[in-house]
ZADO-1210 file (C-alpha; in nm, 4 decimals, padded with zeros to 6 digits):
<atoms>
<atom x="05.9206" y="08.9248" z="09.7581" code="UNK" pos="1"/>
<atom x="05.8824" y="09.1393" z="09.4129" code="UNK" pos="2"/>
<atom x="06.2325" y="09.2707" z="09.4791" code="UNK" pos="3"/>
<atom x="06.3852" y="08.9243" z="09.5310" code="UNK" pos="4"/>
<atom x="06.2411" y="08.8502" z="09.2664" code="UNK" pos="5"/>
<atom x="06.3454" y="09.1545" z="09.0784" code="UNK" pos="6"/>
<atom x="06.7237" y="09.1346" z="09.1952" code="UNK" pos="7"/>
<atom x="06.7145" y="08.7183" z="09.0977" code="UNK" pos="8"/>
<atom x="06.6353" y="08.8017" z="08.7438" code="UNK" pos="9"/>
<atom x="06.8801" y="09.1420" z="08.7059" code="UNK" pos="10"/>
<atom x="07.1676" y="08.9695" z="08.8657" code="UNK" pos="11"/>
<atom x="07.2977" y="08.7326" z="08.5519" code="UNK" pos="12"/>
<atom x="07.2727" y="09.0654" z="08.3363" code="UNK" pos="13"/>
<atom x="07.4069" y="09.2679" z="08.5854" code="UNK" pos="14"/>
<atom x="07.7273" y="08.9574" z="08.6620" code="UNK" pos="15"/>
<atom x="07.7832" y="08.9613" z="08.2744" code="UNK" pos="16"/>
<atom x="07.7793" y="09.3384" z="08.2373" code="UNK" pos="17"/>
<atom x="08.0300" y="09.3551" z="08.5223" code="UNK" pos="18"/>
<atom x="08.2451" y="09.1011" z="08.3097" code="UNK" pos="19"/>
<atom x="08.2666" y="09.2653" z="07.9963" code="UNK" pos="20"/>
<atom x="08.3835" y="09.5800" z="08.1171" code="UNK" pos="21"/>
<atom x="08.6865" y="09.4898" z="08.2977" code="UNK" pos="22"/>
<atom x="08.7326" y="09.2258" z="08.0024" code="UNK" pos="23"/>
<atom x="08.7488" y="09.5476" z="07.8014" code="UNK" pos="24"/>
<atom x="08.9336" y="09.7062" z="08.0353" code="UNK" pos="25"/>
<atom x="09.1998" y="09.4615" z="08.0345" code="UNK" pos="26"/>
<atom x="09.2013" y="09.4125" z="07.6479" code="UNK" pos="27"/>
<atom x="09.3304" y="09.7806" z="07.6610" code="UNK" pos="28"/>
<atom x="09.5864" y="09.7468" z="07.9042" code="UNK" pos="29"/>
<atom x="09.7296" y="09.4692" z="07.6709" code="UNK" pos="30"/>
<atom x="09.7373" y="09.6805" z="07.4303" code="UNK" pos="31"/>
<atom x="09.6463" y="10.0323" z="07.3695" code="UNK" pos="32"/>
<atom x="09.4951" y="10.2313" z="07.0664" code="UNK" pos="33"/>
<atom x="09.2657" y="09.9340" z="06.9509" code="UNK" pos="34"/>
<atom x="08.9661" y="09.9831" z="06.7215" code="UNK" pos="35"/>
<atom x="08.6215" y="09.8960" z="06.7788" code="UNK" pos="36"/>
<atom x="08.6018" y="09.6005" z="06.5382" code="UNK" pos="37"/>
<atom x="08.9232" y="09.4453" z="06.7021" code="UNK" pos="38"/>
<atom x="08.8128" y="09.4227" z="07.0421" code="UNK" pos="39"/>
<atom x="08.5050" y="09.2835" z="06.8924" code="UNK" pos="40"/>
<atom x="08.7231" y="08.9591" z="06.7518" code="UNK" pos="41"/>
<atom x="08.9426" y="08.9644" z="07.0539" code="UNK" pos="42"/>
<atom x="08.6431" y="08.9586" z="07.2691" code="UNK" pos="43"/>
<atom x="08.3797" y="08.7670" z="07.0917" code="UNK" pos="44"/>
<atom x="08.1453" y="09.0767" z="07.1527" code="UNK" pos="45"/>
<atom x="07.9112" y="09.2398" z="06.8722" code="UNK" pos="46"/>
<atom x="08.0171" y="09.5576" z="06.7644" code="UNK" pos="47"/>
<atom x="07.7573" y="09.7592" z="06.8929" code="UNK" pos="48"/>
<atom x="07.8120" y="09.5825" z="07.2592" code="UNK" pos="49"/>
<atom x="08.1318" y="09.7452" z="07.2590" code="UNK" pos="50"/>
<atom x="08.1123" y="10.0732" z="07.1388" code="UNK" pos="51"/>
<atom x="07.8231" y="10.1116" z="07.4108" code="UNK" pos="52"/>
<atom x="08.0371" y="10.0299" z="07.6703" code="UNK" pos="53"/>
<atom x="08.3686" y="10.2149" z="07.5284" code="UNK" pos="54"/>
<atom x="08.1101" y="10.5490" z="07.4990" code="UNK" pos="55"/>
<atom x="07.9985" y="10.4664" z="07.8930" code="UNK" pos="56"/>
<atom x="08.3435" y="10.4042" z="08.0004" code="UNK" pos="57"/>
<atom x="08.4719" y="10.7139" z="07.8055" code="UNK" pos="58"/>
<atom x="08.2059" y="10.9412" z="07.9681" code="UNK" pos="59"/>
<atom x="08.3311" y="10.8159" z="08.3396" code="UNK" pos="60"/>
<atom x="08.7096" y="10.8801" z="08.2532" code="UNK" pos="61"/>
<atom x="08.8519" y="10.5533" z="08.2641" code="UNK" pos="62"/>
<atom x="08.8686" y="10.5451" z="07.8635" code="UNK" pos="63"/>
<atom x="08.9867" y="10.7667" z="07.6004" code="UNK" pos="64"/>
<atom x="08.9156" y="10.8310" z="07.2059" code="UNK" pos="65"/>
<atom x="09.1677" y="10.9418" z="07.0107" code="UNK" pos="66"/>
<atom x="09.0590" y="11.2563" z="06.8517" code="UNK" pos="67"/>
<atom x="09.1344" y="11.1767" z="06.4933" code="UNK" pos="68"/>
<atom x="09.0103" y="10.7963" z="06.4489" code="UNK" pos="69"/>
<atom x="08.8124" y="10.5194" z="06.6183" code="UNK" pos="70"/>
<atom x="09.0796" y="10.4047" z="06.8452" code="UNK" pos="71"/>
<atom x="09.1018" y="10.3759" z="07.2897" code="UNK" pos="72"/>
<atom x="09.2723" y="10.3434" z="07.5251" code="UNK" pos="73"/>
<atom x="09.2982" y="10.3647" z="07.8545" code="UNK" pos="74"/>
<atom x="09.2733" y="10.7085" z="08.0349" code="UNK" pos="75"/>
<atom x="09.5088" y="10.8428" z="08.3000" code="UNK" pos="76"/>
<atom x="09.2239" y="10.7787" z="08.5562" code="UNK" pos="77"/>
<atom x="09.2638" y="10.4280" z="08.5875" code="UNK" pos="78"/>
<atom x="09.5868" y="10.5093" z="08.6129" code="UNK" pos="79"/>
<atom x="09.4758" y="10.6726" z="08.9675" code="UNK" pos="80"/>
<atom x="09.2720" y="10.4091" z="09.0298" code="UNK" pos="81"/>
<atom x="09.5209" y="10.1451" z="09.0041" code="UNK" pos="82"/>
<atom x="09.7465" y="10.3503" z="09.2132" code="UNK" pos="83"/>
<atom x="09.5573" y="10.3135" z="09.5223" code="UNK" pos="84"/>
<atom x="09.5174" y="09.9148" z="09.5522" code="UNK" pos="85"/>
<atom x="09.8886" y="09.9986" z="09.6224" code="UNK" pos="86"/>
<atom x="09.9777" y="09.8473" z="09.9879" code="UNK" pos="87"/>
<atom x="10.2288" y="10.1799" z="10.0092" code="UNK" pos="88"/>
<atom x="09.9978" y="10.4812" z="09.8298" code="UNK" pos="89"/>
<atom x="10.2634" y="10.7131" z="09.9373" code="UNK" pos="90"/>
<atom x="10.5442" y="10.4987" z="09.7762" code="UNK" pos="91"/>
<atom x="10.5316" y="10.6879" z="09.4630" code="UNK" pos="92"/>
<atom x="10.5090" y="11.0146" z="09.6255" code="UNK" pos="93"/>
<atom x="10.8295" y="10.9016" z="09.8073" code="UNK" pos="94"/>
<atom x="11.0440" y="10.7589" z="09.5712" code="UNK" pos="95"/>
<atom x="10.9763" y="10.9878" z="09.2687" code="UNK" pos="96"/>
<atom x="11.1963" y="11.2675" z="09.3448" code="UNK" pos="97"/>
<atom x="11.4586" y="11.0527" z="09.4571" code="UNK" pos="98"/>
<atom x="11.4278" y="10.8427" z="09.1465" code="UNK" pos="99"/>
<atom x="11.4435" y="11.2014" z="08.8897" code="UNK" pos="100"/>
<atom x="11.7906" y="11.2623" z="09.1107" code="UNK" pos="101"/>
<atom x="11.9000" y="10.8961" z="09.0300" code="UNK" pos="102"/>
<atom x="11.8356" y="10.9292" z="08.6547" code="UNK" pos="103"/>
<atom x="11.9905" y="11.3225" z="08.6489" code="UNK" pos="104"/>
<atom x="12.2728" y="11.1868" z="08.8412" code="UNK" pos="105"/>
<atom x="12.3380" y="10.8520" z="08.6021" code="UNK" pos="106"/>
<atom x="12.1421" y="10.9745" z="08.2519" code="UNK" pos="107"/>
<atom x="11.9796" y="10.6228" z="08.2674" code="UNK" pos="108"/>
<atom x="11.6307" y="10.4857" z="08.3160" code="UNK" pos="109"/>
<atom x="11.5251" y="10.3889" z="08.7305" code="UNK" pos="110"/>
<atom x="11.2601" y="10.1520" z="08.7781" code="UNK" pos="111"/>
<atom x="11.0322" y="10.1311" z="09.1019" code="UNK" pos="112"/>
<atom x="10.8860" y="09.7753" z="09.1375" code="UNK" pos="113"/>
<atom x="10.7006" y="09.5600" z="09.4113" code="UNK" pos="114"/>
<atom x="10.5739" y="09.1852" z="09.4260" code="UNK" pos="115"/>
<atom x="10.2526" y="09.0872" z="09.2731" code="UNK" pos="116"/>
<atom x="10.1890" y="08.7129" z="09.2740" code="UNK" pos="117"/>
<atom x="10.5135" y="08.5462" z="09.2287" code="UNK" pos="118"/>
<atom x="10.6487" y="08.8329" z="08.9854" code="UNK" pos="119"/>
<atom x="10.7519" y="09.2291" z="09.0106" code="UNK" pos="120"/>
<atom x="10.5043" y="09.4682" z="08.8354" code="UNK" pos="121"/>
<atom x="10.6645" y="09.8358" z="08.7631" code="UNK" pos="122"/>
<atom x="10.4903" y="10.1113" z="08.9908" code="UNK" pos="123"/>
<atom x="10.7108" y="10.4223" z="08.8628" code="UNK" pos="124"/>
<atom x="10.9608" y="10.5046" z="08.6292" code="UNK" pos="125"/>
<atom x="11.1806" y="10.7803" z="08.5116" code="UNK" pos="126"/>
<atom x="11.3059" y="10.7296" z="08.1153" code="UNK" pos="127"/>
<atom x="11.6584" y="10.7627" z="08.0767" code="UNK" pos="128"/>
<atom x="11.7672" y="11.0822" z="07.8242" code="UNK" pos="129"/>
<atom x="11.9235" y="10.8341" z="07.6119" code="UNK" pos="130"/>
<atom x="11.7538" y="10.5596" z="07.4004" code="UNK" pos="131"/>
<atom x="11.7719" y="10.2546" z="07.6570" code="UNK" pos="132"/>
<atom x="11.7029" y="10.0075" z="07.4126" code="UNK" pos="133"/>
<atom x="11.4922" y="09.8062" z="07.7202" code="UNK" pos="134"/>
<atom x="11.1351" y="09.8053" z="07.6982" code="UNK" pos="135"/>
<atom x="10.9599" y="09.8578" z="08.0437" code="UNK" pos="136"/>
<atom x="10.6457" y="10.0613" z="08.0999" code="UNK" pos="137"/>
<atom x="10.4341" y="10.1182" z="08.4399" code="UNK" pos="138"/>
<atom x="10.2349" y="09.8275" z="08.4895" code="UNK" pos="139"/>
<atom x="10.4346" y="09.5654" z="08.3107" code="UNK" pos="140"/>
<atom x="10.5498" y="09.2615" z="08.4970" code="UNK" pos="141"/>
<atom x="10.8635" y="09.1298" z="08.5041" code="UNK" pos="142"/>
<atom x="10.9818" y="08.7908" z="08.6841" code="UNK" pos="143"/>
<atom x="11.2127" y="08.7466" z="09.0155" code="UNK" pos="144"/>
<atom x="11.4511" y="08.5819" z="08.8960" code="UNK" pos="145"/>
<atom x="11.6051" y="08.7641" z="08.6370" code="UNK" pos="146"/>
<atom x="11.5694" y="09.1014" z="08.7646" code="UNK" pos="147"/>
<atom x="11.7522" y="09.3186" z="08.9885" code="UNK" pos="148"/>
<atom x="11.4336" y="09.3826" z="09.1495" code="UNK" pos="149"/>
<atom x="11.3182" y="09.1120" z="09.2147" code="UNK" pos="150"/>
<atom x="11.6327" y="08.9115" z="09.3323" code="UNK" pos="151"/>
<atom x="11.6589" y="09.1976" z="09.5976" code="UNK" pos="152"/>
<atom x="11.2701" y="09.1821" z="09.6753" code="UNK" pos="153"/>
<atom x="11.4046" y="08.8033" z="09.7845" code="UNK" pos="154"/>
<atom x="11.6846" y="08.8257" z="09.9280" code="UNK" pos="155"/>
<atom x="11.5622" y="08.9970" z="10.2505" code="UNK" pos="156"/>
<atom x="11.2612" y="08.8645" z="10.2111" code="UNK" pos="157"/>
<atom x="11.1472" y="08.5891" z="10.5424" code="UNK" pos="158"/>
<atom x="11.2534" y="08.2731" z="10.4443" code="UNK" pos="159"/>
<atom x="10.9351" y="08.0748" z="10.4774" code="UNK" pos="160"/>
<atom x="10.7021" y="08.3964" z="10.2507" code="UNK" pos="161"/>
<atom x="11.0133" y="08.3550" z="10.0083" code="UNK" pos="162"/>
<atom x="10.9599" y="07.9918" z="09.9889" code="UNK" pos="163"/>
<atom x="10.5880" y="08.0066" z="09.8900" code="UNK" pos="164"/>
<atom x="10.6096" y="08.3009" z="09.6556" code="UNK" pos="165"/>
<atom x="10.9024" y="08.1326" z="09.4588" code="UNK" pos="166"/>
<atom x="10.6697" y="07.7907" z="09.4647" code="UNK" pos="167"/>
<atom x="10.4590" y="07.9902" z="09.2520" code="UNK" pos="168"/>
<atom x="10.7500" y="08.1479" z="09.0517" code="UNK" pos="169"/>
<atom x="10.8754" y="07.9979" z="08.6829" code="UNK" pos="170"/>
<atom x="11.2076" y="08.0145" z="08.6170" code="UNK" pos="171"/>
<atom x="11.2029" y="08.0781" z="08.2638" code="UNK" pos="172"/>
<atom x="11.5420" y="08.0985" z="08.0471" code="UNK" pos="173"/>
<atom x="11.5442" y="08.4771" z="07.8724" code="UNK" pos="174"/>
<atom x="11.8793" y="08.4645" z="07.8217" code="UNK" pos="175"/>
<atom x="12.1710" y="08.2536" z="07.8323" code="UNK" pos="176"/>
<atom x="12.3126" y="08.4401" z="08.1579" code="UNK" pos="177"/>
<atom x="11.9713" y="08.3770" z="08.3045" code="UNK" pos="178"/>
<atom x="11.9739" y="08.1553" z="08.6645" code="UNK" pos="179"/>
<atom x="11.7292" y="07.8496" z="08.6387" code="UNK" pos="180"/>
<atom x="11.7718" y="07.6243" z="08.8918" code="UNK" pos="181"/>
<atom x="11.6131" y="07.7138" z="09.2584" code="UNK" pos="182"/>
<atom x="11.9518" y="07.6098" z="09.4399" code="UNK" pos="183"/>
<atom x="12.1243" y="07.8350" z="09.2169" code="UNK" pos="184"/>
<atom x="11.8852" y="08.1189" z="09.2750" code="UNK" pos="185"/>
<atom x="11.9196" y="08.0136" z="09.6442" code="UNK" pos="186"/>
<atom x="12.3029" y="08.1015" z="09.6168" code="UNK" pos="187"/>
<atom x="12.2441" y="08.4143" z="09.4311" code="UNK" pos="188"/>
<atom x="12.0314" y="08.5971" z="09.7414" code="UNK" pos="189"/>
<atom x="12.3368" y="08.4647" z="09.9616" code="UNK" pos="190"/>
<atom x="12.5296" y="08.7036" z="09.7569" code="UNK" pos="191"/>
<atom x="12.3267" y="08.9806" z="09.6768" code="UNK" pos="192"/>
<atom x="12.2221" y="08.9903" z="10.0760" code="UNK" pos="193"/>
<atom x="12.5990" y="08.9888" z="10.1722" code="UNK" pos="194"/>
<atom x="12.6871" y="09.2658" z="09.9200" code="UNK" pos="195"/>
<atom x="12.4057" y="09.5000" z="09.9592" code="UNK" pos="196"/>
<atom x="12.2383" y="09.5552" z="09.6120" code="UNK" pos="197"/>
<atom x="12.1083" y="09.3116" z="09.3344" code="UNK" pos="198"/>
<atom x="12.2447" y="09.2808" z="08.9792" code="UNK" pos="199"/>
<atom x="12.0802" y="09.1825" z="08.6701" code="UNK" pos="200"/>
<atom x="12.4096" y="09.1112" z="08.3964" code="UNK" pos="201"/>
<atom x="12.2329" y="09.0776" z="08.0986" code="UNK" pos="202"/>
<atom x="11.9734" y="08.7873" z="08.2329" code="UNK" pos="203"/>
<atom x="11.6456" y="08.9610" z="08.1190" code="UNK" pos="204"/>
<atom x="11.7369" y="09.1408" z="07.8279" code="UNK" pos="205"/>
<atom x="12.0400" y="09.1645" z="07.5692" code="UNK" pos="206"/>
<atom x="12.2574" y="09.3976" z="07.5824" code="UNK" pos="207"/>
<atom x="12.0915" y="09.5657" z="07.9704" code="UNK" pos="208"/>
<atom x="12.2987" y="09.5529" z="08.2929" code="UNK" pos="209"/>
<atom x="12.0994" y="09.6838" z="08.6369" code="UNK" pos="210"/>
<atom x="12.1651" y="09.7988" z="08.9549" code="UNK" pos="211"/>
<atom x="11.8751" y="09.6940" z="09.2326" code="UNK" pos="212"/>
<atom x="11.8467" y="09.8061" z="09.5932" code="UNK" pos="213"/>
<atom x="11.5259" y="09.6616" z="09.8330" code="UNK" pos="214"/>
<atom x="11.3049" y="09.9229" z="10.0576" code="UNK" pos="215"/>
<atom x="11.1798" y="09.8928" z="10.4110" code="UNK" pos="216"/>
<atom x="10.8365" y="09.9337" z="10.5481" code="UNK" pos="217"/>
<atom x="10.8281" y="10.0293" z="10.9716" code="UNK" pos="218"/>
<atom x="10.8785" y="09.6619" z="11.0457" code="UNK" pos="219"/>
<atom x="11.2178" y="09.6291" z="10.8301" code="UNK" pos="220"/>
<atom x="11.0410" y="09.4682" z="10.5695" code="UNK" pos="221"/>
<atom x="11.1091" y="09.4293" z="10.1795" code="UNK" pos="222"/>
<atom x="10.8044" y="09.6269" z="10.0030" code="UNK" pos="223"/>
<atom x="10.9732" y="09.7581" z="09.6905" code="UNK" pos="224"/>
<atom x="11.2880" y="09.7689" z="09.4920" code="UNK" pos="225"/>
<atom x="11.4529" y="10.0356" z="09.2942" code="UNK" pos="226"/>
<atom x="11.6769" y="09.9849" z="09.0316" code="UNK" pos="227"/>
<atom x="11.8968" y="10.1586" z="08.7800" code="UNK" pos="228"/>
<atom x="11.9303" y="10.0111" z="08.4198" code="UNK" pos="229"/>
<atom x="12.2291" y="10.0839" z="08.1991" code="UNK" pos="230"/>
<atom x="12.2636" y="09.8935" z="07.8373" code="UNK" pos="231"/>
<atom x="12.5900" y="09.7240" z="07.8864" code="UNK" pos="232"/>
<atom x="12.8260" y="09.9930" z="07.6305" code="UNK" pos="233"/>
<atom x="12.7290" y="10.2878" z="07.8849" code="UNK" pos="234"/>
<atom x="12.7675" y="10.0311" z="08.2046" code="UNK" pos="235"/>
<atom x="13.1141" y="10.0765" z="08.4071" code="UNK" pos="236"/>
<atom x="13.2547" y="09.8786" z="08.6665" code="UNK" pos="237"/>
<atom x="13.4641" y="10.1366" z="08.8591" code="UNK" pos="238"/>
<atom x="13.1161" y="10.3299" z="08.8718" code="UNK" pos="239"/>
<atom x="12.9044" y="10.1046" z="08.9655" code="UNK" pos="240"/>
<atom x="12.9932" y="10.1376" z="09.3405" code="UNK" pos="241"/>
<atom x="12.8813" y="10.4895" z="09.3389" code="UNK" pos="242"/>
<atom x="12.5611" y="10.4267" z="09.1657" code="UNK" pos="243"/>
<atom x="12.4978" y="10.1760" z="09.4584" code="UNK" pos="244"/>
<atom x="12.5869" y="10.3693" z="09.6725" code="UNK" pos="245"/>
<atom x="12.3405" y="10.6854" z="09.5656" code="UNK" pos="246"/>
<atom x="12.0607" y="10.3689" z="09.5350" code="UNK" pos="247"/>
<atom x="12.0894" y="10.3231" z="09.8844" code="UNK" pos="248"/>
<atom x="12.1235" y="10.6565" z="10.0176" code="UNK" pos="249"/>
<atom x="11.8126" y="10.6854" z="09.8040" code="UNK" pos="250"/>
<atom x="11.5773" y="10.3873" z="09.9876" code="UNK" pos="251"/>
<atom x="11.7630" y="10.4805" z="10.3299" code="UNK" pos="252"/>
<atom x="11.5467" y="10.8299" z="10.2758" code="UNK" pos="253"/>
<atom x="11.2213" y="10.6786" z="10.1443" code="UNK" pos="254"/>
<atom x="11.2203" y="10.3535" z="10.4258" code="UNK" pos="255"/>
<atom x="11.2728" y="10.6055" z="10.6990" code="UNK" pos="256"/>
<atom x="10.9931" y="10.7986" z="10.5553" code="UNK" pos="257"/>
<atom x="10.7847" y="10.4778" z="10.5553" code="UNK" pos="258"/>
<atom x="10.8512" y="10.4057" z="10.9258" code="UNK" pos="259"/>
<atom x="11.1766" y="10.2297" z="10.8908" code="UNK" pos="260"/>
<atom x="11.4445" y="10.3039" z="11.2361" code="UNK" pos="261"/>
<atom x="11.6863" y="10.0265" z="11.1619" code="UNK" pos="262"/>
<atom x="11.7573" y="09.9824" z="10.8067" code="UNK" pos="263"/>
<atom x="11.8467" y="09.6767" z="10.7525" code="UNK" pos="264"/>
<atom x="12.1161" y="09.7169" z="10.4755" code="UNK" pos="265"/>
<atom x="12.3448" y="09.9666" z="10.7344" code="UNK" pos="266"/>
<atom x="12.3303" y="09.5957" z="10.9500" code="UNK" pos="267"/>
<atom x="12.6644" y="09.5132" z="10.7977" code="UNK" pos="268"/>
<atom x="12.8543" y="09.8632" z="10.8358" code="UNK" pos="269"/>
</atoms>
């Protein structure tokens, strides 16, 4: 009875402990190198609250200090962390050297994504050896309907999952290129099914063109995209088939490693 007792009063300590770590945690992911005194605003925690937790966190390894000043951020161990509460672990591992080939082959930046929620979040990338002038990191999201990613993440998607995840989807104007209306979206995966690839022309960002292929899990299933992102100067249309074509050479090799015997975008061939 002592220890219900016990564990009754702990618990609301222990429940708001819990809370203000991953609140710190996620203050960090927003936004990395912060100072002690602005997480305390941000967070409506005392000062000394959050340098207690920052010095517990750092000794784990999910937090680090810059050396010079009394800044954090987050440590490549959440990193790891976050890389296993992937459905795929081994899509990484997969797709990485195929993506380095991609970006030695085109000199541009390839993006790995897969759905979370109704959006894409950015699982892998390889930087392009020029300046891109498109800001994407690993863990950013990025929506479905302006993407290359995500339109291709769709269009082979089952109809009645790609009803309820774009339910949940806002079809925000970025751009003026950008596709807002369902029905047109609707006629968009027509096309990007019947042609094989996805295409973002300059719907997300100024100035950024991209090239999107889907991948296949064992049961033919979309569980990531791949994409290759050119700003529109370096982007040429008598190339472009070739960089589709290397894009899908690419996720033929990873979705047979994931299982994959019919691949689903050979259908038409």
């Amino acid at each position: 009875m002592d220890d219900e007792l016990n564990d009754g009063k702990q618990q609301p300590e222990s429940v708001a402990a819990v809370l203000k770590v991953f609140a710190i945690l996620q203050a960090l992911s927003e936004r990395s190198d912060t100072g002690i005194s602005e997480l305390s605003v941000r967070l409506a925690m005392p000062k000394a609250t959050v340098y207690r937790f920052l010095q517990t966190m750092k000794t784990l390894g999910y937090v680090r200090q810059e050396s010079d000043s009394e800044r954090y951020g987050l440590a490549m161990k959440t990193f790891e962390l976050g890389a296993k509460a992937l459905q795929y672990p081994d899509l990484v591992d997969l797709a990485k050297h195929h993506m380095q080939m991609l970006a030695d082959a085109t000199g541009e930046t390839v993006h790995l994504g897969t759905l979370i929620d109704s959006e894409i979040i950015y699982v892998h990338k390889v930087d392009s050896r020029h300046m891109l002038g498109m800001y994407s990191r690993v863990g950013r999201r990025a929506p479905l309907h302006c993407t290359a990613i995500g339109k291709v993440l769709m269009a082979w998607e089952h109809p009645d999952r790609r009803q309820r995840i774009l339910a949940g989807a806002e079809f925000k104007r970025f751009r003026d290129k950008t596709i807002t209306d369902l029905n047109d979206f609707q006629v968009e995966l027509d096309r990007v099914k019947a042609q094989g690839f996805g295409e973002d022309r300059e719907e997300f960002d100024d100035h950024i063109r991209c090239l999107g292929v889907p991948i296949f899990d064992r049961l033919g299933q979309p569980i990531a995209g791949m994409s290759v992102s050119f700003p529109t100067f370096r982007y040429d249309e008598v190339k472009a088939p070739e960089v589709v074509q290397m894009l899908q050479d690419a996720s033929r090799d990873i979705s047979a490693r994931l299982g994959c015997v019919h691949f689903p975008l050979d259908a038409g061939k």
